[in-house]
Legacy VTK file of the C-alpha trace (Angstrom):
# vtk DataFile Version 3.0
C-alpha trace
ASCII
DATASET POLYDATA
POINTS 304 float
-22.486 11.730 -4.682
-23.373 9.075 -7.268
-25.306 9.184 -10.437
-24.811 5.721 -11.123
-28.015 3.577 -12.244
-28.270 0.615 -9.654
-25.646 2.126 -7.069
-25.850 0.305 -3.803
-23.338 2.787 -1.779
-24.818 4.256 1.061
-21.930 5.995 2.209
-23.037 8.899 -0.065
-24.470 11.633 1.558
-25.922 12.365 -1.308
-27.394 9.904 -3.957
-28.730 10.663 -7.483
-31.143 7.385 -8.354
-32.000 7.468 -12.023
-33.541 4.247 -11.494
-35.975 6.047 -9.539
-35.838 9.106 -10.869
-35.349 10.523 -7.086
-32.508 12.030 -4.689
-31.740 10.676 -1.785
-30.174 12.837 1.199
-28.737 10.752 3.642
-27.310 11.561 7.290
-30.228 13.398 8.946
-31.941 10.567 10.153
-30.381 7.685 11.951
-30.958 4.877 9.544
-33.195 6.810 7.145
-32.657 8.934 3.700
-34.789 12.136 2.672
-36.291 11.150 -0.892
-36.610 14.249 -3.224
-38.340 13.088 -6.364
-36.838 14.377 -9.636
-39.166 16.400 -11.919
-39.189 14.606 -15.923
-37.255 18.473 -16.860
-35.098 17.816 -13.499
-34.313 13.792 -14.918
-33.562 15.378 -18.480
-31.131 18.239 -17.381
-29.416 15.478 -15.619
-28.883 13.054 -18.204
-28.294 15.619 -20.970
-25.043 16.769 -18.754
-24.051 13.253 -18.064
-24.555 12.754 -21.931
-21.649 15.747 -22.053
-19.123 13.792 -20.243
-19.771 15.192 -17.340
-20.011 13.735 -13.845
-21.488 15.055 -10.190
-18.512 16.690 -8.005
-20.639 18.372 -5.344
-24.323 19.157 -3.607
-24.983 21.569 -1.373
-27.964 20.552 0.671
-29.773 23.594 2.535
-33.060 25.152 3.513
-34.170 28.373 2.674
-36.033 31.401 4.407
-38.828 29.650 3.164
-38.368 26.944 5.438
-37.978 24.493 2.129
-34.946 21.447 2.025
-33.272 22.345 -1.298
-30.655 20.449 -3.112
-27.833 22.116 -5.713
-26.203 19.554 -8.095
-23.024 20.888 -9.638
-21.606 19.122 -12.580
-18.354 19.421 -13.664
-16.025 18.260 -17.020
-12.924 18.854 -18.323
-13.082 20.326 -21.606
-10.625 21.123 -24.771
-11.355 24.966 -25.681
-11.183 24.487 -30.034
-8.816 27.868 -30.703
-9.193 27.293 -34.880
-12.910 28.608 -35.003
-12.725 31.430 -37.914
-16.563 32.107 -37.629
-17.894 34.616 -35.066
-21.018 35.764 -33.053
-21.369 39.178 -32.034
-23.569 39.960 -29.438
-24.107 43.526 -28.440
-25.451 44.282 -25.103
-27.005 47.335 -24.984
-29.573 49.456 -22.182
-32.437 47.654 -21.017
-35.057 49.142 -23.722
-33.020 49.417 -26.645
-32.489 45.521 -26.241
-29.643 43.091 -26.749
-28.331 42.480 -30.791
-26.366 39.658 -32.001
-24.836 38.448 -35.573
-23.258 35.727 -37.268
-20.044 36.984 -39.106
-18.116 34.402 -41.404
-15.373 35.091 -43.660
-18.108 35.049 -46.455
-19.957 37.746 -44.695
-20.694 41.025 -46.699
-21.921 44.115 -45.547
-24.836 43.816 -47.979
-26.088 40.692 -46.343
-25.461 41.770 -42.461
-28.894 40.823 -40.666
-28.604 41.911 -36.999
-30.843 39.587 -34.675
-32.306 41.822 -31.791
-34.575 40.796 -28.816
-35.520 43.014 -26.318
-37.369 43.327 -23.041
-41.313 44.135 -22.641
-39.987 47.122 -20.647
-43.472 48.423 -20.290
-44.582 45.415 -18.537
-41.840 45.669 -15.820
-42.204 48.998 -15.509
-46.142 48.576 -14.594
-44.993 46.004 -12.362
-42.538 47.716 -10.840
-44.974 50.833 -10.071
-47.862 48.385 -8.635
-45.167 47.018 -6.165
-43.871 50.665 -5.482
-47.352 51.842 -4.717
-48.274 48.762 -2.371
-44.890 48.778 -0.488
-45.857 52.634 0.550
-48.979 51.522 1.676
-47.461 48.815 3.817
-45.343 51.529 4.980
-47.871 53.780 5.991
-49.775 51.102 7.716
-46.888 50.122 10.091
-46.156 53.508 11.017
-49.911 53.834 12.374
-49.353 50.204 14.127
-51.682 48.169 11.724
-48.425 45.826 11.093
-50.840 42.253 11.779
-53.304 43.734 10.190
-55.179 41.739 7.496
-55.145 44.763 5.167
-51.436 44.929 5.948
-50.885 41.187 5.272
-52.497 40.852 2.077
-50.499 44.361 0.789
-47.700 42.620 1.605
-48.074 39.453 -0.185
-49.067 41.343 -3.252
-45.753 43.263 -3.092
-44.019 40.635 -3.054
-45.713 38.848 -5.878
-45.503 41.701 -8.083
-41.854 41.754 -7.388
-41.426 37.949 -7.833
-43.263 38.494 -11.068
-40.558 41.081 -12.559
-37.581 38.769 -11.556
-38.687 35.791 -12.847
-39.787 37.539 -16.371
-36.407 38.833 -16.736
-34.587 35.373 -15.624
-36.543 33.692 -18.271
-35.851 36.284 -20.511
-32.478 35.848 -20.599
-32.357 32.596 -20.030
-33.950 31.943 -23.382
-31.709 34.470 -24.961
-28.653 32.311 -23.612
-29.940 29.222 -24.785
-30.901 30.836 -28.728
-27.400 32.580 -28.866
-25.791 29.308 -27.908
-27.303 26.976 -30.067
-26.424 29.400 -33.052
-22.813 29.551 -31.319
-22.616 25.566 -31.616
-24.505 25.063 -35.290
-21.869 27.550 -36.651
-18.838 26.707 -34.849
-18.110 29.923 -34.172
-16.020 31.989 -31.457
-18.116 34.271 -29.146
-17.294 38.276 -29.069
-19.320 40.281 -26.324
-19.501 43.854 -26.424
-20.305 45.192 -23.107
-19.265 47.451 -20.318
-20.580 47.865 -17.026
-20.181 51.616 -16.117
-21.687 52.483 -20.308
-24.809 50.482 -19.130
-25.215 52.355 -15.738
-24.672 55.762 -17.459
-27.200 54.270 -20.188
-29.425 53.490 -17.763
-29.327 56.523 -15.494
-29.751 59.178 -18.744
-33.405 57.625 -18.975
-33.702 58.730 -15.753
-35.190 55.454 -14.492
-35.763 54.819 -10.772
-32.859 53.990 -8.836
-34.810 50.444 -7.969
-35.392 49.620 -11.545
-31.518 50.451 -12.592
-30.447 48.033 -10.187
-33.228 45.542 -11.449
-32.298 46.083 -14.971
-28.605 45.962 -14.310
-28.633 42.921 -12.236
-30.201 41.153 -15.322
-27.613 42.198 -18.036
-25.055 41.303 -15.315
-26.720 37.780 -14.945
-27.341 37.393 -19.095
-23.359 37.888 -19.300
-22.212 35.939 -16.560
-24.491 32.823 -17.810
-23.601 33.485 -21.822
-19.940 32.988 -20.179
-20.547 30.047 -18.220
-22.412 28.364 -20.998
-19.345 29.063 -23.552
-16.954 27.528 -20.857
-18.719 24.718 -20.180
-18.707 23.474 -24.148
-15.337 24.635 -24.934
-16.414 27.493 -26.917
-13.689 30.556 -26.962
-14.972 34.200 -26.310
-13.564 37.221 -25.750
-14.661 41.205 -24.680
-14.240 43.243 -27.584
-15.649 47.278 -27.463
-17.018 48.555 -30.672
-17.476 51.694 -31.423
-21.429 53.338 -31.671
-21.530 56.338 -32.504
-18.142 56.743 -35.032
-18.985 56.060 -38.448
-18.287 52.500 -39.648
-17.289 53.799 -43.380
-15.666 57.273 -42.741
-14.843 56.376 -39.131
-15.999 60.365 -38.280
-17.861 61.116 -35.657
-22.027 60.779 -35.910
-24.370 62.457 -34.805
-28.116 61.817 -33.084
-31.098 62.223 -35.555
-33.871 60.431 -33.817
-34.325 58.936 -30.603
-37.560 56.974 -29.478
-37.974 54.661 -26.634
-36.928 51.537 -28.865
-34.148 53.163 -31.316
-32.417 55.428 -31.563
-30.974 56.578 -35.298
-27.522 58.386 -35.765
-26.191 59.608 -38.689
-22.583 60.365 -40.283
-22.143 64.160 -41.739
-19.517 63.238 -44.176
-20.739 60.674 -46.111
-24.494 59.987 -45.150
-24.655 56.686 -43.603
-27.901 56.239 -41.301
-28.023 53.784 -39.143
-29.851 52.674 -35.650
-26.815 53.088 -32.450
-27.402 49.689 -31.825
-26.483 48.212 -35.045
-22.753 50.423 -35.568
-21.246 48.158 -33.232
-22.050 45.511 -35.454
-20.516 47.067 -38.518
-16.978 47.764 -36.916
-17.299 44.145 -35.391
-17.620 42.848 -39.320
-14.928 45.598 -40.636
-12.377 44.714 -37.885
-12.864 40.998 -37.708
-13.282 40.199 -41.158
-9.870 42.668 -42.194
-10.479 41.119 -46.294
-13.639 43.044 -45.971
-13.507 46.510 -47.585
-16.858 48.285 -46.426
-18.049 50.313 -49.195
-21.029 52.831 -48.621
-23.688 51.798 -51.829
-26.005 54.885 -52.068
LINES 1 305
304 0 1 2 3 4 5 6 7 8 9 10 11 12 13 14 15 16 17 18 19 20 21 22 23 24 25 26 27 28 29 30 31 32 33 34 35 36 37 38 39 40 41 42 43 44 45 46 47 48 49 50 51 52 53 54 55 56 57 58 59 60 61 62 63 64 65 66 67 68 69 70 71 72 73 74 75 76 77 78 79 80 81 82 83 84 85 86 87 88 89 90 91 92 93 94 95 96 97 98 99 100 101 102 103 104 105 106 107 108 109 110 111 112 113 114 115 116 117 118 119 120 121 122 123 124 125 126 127 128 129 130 131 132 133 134 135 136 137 138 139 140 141 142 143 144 145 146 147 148 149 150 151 152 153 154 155 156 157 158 159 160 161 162 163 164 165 166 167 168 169 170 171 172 173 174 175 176 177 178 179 180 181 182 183 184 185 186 187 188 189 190 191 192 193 194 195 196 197 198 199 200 201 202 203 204 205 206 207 208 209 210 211 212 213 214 215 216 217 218 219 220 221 222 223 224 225 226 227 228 229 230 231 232 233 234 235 236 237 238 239 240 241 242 243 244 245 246 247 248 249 250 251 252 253 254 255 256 257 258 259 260 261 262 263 264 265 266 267 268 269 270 271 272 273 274 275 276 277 278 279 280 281 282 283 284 285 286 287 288 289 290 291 292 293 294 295 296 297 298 299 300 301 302 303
């Protein structure tokens, strides 16, 4: 694999021209290559890693159920992880509906001036999505158990399932990819070390109390699982440190007693503290501990 402009090796089985803004697979036709051209975003991606210090250590050449010749370019560099960062970003990853929160905390951070970024999900719209597909897949079912399998009825069910299901997958990829790419940007502008608070088996139990479909747990969860595991790989890949770190939610960030539920809505869900009367949304406690324990100068005062 080579990515360099006028290479003249065709040993490679694989060979990135930037010249001609194509790949060329070689090896499956005596004496000839299989030319992929490169999107301008495909040419862009490629030169922004190169631009990292990067360089090409493997492609894995395949074709799909689809019946389409794919190529996977995976770039690798060695990088120096920078251990003196004294800034961090908390992110807070939280049940599907309730969203995903994330701060900046610096040493100069105060508890007055603690602005919480959230973004969450259009839950509805996957949820409407998810019941379409639901709804056609049982009447594909009911058509093959009467033997209508080839039918055209059965067909075009079918491909509408499987749209509608293509839809909610891609939503939440994009989603999160977006999510990865905002957090890390902020990450980089404030040199700052990454904390994520999140735990698998809390966001299953989350999940399940809503009493969601056992389909659209799995959905959900195999999107937080993917936000994580790309946040992580992102981090890695510029040197950035990070860490897991569980905050408490529901213990009060002043007082540190126990709080308890005074509203809960579809979007929020607002908890209170007994003893000395801090309010405060579930999703944003986290974030207070995260400032109290990180920044250990800090003495939270309640202000009433």
């Amino acid at each position: 694999m080579k990515t360099k402009i006028g290479e003249r090796d065709k040993s490679m089985l694989v060979f990135v021209d930037l010249t001609k803004n194509v790949v060329r697979v070689r090896g499956f036709f005596k004496g000839k290559a299989i030319i992929i051209p490169l999107k301008d975003s495909e040419v862009k991606y490629i030169k922004e890693r190169l631009n990292e210090g990067a360089s090409l250590k493997l492609a894995r050449v395949y074709v799909d159920k689809k019946e389409y010749f794919n190529v996977d370019l995976v770039f690798e560099k060695d990088v120096e992880i920078d251990f003196d960062r004294v800034n961090h970003v908390v992110v807070d990853v939280n049940a599907v509906n309730y969203g995903i929160s994330y701060i900046v905390i610096t040493p100069r951070t105060r508890i007055e001036n603690l602005k919480p970024v959230k973004r969450r999900l259009d839950v509805q719209y996957i949820e409407n999505l998810y019941n379409k597909t639901i709804t056609l897949e049982r009447k594909c079912g009911t058509l093959k158990r009467l033997g209508l399998k080839y039918t055209e009825e059965y067909q075009r069910l079918r491909l509408e399932a499987k749209s509608c299901r293509s839809k909610i997958y891609r939503y939440i990829r994009d989603f999160y990819n977006k999510l990865v790419h905002e957090i890390i940007q902020v990450v980089k502008t404030t040199r700052s070390k990454l904390i994520i608070d999140f735990c698998d088996d809390v966001q299953i139990r989350k999940l399940l109390e809503d009493e969601l479909p056992k389909g659209l747990v799995k959905i959900y969860f195999a999107g937080l699982r993917r936000f994580v595991n790309l946040l992580v790989n992102q981090v890695t890949w510029y040197g950035i440190p990070y860490e897991f770190k569980n905050f408490p939610s529901t213990k009060c960030p002043f007082c540190e007693t126990e709080m308890i539920l005074i509203k809960k809505t579809k979007t929020e869900r607002i908890y209170k503290c007994l003893n000395c009367g801090f309010i405060a949304d579930r999703d944003e406690v986290p974030l207070y501990w995260a400032l109290k324990i990180l920044n250990k100068e800090v003495q939270i005062v309640l202000v009433s």
